[in-house]
C-alpha positions in Angstrom: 89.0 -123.5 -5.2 92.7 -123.2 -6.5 95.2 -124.6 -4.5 97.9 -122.1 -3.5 101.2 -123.6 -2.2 104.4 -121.3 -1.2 107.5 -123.4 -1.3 110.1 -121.4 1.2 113.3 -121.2 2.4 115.3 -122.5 -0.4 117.6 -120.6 -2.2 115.4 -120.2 -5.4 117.5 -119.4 -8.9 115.6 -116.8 -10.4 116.7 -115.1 -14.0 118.1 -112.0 -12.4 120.1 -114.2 -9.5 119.6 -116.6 -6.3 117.6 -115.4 -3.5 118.6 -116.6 -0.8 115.6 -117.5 2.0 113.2 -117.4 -1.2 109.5 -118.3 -1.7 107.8 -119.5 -4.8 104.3 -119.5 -5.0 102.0 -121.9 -7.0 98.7 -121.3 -8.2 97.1 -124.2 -10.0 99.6 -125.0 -13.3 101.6 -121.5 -12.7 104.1 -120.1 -10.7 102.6 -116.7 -9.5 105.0 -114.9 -7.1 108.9 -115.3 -6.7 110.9 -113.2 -4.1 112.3 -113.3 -0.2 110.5 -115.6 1.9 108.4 -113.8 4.8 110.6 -112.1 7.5 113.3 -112.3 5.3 115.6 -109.0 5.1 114.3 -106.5 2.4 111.2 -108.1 1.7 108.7 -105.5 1.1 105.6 -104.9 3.3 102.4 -106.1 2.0 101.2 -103.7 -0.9 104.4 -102.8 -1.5 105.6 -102.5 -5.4 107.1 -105.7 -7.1 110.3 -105.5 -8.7 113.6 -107.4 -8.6 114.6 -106.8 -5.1 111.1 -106.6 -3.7 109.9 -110.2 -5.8 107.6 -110.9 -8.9 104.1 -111.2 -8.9 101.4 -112.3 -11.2 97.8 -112.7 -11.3 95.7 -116.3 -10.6 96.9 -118.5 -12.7 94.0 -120.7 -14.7 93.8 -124.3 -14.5 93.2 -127.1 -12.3 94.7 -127.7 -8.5 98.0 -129.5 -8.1 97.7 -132.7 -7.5 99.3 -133.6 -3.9 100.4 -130.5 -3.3 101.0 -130.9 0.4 103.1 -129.1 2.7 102.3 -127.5 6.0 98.8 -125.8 6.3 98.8 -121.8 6.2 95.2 -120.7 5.7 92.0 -121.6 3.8 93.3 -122.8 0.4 96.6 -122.4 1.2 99.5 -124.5 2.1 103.6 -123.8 3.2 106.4 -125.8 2.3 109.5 -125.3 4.4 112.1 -126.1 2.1 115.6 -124.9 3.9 118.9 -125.7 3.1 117.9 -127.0 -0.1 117.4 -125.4 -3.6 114.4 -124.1 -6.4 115.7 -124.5 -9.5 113.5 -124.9 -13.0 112.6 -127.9 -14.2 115.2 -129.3 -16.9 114.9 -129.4 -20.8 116.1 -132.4 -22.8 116.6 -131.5 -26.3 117.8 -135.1 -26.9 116.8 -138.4 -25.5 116.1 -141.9 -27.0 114.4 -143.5 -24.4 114.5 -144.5 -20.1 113.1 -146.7 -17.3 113.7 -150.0 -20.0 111.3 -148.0 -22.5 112.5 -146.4 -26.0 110.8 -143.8 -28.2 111.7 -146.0 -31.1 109.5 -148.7 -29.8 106.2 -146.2 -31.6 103.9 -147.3 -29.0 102.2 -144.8 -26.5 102.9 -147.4 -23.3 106.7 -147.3 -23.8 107.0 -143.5 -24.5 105.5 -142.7 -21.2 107.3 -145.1 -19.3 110.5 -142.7 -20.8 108.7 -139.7 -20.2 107.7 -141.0 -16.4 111.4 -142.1 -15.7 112.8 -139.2 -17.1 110.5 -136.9 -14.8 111.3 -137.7 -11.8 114.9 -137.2 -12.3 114.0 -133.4 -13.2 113.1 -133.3 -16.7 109.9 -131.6 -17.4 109.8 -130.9 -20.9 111.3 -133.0 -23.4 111.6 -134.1 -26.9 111.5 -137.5 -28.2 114.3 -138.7 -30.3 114.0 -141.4 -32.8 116.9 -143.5 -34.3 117.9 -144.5 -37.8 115.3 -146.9 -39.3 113.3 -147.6 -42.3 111.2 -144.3 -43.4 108.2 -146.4 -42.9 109.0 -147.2 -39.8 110.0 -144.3 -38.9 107.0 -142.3 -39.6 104.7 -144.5 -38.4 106.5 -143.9 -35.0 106.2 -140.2 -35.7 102.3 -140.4 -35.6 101.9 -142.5 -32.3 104.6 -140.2 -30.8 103.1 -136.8 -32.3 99.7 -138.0 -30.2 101.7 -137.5 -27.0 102.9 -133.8 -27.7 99.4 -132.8 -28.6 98.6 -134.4 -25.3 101.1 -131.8 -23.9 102.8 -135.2 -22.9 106.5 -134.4 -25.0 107.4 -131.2 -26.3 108.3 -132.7 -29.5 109.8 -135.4 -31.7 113.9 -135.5 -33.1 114.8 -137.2 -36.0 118.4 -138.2 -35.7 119.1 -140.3 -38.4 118.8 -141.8 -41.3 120.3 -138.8 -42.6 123.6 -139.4 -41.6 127.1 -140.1 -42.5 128.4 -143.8 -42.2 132.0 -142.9 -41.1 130.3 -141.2 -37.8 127.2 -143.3 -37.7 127.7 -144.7 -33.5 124.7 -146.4 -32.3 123.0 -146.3 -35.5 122.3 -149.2 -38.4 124.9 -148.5 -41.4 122.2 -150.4 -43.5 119.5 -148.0 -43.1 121.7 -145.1 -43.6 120.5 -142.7 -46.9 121.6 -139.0 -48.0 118.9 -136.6 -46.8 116.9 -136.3 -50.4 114.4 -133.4 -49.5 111.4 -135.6 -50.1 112.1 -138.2 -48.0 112.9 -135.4 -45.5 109.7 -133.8 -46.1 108.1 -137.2 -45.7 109.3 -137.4 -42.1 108.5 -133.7 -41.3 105.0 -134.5 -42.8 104.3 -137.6 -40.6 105.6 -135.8 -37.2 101.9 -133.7 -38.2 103.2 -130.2 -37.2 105.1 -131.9 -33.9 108.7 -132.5 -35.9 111.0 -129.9 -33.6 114.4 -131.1 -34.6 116.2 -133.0 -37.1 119.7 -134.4 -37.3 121.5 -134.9 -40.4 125.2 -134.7 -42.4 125.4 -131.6 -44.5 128.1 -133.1 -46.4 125.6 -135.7 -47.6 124.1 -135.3 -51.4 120.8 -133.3 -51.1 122.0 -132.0 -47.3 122.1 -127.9 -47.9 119.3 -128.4 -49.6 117.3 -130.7 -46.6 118.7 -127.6 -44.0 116.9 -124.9 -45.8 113.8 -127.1 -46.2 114.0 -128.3 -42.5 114.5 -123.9 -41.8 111.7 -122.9 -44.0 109.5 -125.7 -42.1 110.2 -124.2 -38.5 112.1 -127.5 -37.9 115.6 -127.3 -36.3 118.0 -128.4 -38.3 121.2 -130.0 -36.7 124.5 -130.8 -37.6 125.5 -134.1 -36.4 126.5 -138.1 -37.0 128.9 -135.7 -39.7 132.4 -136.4 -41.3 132.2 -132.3 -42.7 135.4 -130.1 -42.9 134.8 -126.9 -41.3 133.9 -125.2 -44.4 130.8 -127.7 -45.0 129.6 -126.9 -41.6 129.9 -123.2 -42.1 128.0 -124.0 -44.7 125.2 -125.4 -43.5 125.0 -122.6 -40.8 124.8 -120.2 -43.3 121.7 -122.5 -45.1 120.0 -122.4 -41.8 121.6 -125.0 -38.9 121.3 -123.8 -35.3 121.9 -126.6 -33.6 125.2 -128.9 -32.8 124.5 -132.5 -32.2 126.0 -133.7 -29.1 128.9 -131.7 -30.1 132.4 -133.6 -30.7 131.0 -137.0 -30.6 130.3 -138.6 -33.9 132.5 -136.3 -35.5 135.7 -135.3 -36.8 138.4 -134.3 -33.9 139.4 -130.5 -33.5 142.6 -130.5 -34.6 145.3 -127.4 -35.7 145.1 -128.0 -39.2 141.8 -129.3 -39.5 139.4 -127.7 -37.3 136.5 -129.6 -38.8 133.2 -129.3 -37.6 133.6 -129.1 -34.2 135.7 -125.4 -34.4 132.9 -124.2 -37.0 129.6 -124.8 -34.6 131.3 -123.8 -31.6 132.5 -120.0 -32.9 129.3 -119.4 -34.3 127.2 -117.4 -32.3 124.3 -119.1 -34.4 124.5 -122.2 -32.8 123.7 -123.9 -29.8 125.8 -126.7 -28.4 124.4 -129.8 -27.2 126.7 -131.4 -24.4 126.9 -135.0 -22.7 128.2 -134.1 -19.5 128.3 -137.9 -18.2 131.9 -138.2 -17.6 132.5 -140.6 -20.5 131.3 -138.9 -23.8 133.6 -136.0 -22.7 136.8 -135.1 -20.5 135.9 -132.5 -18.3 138.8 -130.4 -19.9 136.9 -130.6 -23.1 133.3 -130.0 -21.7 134.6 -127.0 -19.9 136.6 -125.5 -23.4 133.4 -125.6 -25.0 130.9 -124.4 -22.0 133.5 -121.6 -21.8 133.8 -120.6 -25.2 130.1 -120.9 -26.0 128.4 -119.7 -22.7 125.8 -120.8 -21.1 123.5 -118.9 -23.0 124.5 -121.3 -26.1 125.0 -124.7 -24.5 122.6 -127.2 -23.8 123.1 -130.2 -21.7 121.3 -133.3 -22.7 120.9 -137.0 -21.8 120.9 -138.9 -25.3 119.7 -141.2 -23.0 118.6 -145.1 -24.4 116.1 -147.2 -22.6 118.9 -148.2 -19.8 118.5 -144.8 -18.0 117.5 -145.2 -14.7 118.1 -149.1 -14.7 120.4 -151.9 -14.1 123.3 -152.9 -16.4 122.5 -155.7 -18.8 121.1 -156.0 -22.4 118.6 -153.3 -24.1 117.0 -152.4 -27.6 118.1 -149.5 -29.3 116.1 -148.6 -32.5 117.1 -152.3 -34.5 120.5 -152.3 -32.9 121.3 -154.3 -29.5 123.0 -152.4 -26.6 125.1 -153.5 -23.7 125.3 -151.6 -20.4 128.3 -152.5 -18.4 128.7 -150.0 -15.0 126.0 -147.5 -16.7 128.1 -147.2 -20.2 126.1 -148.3 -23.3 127.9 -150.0 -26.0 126.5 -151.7 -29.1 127.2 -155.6 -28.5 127.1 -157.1 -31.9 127.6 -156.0 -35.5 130.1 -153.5 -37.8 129.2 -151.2 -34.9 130.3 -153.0 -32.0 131.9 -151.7 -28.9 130.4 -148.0 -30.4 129.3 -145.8 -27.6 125.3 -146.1 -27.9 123.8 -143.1 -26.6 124.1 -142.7 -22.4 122.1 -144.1 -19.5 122.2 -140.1 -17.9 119.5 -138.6 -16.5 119.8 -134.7 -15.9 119.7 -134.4 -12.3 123.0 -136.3 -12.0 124.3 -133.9 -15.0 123.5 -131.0 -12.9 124.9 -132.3 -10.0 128.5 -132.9 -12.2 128.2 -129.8 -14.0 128.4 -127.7 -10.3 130.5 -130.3 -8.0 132.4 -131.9 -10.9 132.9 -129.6 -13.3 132.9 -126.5 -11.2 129.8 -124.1 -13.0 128.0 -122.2 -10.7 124.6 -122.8 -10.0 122.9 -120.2 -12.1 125.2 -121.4 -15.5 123.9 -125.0 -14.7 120.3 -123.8 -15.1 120.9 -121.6 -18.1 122.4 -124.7 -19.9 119.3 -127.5 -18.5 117.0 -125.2 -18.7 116.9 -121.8 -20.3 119.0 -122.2 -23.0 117.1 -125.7 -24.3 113.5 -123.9 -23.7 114.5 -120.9 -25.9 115.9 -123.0 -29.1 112.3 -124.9 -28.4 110.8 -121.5 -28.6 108.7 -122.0 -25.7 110.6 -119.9 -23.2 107.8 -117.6 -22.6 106.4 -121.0 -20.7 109.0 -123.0 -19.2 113.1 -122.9 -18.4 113.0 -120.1 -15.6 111.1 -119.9 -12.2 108.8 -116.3 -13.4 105.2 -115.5 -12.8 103.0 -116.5 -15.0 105.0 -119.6 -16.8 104.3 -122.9 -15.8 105.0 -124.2 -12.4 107.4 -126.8 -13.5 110.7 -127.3 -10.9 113.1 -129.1 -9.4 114.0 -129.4 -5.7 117.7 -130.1 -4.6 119.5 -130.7 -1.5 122.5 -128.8 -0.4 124.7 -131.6 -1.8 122.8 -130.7 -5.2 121.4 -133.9 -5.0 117.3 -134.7 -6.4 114.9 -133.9 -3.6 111.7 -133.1 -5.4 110.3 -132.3 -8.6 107.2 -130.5 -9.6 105.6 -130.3 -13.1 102.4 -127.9 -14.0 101.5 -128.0 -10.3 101.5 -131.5 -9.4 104.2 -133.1 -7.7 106.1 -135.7 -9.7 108.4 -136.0 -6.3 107.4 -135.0 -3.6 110.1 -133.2 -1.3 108.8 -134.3 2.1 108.0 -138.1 1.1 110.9 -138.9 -1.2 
């Protein structure tokens, strides 16, 4: 029998607003009712019509029960969670993350990519993508096939190529030796090797062979992203108008906004083609300049992300990053050695404590936080009929917070990853 958990009084963010005193049910791997908790004002008697202010229903969902999906017994099969004073919100989307828990994608081995994915998870991210680093091509897609495994598995959502394909005057964590224009064939090579799994690649436009790679990368069903780039801001309208939709971690590892010279940054952040991807850590960007873009772009085109290396969710001290050696001194990554050093190498974020910033910090409201962790990453993905909102029918994947907007919980396809009443 399926196991049928309602999570309750928490205010739960659904896509039409936060109701207040909610319930979420769970059925199996799917969320199949949303709406006012029982007793709560204008909930509708039973049998009554579902609809915005009444709640949202579906059907059983399929699958197996949750695993440890415990709460307080209600009848038969089913089980109550009293969750007041806290909040429901969806699970988060990375679009961009290198690695966690002292593991990197970049490592090609399944062991370390799930000791990422693990760490990653219960800090709130339930669907994510795997992002390489700039290394040999060989190298590189022979780490494509052991991670392209895990997406099949339903384990990552996808892989991200962010480099070689880059510029050397904004190259960060990334090897200057291994650097190469983006010649289509060796970009096709990579696409090739990801085996239908490559979601995203980063690469300079500017760079020989770059329109050229973004209309490939387009016509593959790959996104193509503008990033690691010294373009002027015609170059990157260019490359929008070849087929970029997405902004690398927008205004790092590129030319500065500036009056005269808008550069990149001004040219992805106008165009309603593009979504932005933000580090909202506190040291990437000044919360001046994380709120100019959120504001300008909208929540609807903004994506937070981690870029996270292997240090998230551990101690300072010394950690691989692709071929390159990082050093974390209080929870900032910096490349220790080399024509690189000192370079800001990726983050050690997780996306729970970028939530928490972007509302207590930062001063979003609740429901632009989600849009930006978690619908706005799930519909660039294209698999927003699935996850990044709490509806019937998509998969029960959410994360629970205190009133302080601090992790409480965190649920993925049913099971509990953290469980609210034991962590």
């Amino acid at each position: 029998m399926v196991q049928r958990t309602h999570l309750t009084g928490a205010r739960v963010v659904l896509p039409d607003g936060v109701v207040d005193n909610g319930r979420l049910t769970v059925e199996g791997t799917r969320i199949t009712a949303t709406g006012p908790a029982a007793g709560a004002a204008g909930e509708p008697p039973a049998g009554a019509a579902a609809g915005p202010a009444a709640g949202h229903t579906a059907g059983p969902a399929a699958g197996p029960a949750a695993d440890s999906a415990s709460g307080h017994a209600a009848s038969g099969g089913e089980r109550a969670l009293d969750l007041a004073g806290g909040w429901i919100v969806p699970g988060f989307v990375d679009l961009h993350v290198h690695g966690g828990g002292g593991a990197s994608f970049s490592a090609g081995t399944p062991e370390e990519a799930l000791t990422a994915i693990g760490t990653h998870r219960r800090h709130g991210t339930t669907t994510m993508l795997a992002s390489t680093v700039t290394g040999d091509l060989d190298d590189l897609a022979r780490q494509a096939a052991a991670l392209s495994e895990l997406v099949e598995q339903g384990e990552l959502a996808g892989i991200h190529f962010e480099g070689p394909f880059i510029s050397p005057h904004r190259c960060g964590a990334h090897q200057p030796s291994l650097l190469r224009a983006p010649d289509p064939a060796d970009v096709r090579k990579l696409v090739d090797a990801a085996r239908g799994t490559a979601r995203m690649m980063t690469l300079a436009p500017e760079l020989p062979g770059g329109l050229e790679s973004v209309r490939l990368l387009a016509d593959s069903g790959v996104l193509a992203a503008v990033g690691h780039t010294d373009s002027t801001y015609e170059a990157a309208l260019e490359a929008v108008e070849a087929g970029a939709t997405v902004a690398t971690h927008l205004f790092n590892a590129m030319p500065s906004l500036l009056h005269r010279a808008p550069g990149p940054v001004a040219a992805l952040l106008e165009d309603e083609r593009i979504t932005v991807e933000l580090i909202n850590d506190g040291t990437h960007l000044h919360p001046a300049v994380l709120g100019l873009a959120f504001h300008r772009a909208g929540a609807d085109r903004v994506a937070f992300i981690t870029d996270a290396m292997g240090a998230a969710g551990m101690s300072d001290g010394r950690y691989p990053l692709g071929p390159m050696e990082v050093e974390v001194k209080d929870g900032v990554a910096r490349i220790s050695d080399g024509p690189t050093a000192g370079s800001i190498a990726g983050s050690t974020l997780t996306l729970d404590r970028a939530f928490r910033r972007a509302v207590t910090i930062d001063g979003l409201g609740v429901e632009a936080a989600v849009r930006a962790l978690s619908t706005t990453p799930a519909r660039v993905l294209g698999i927003a009929d699935r996850v990044g909102s709490l509806e019937p029918g998509k998969d029960a994947d959410l994360v629970v917070l205190d009133d302080d907007f601090r992790l409480r919980g965190v649920m993925r396809r049913g099971a509990w990853v953290v469980h609210p009443e034991l962590d």
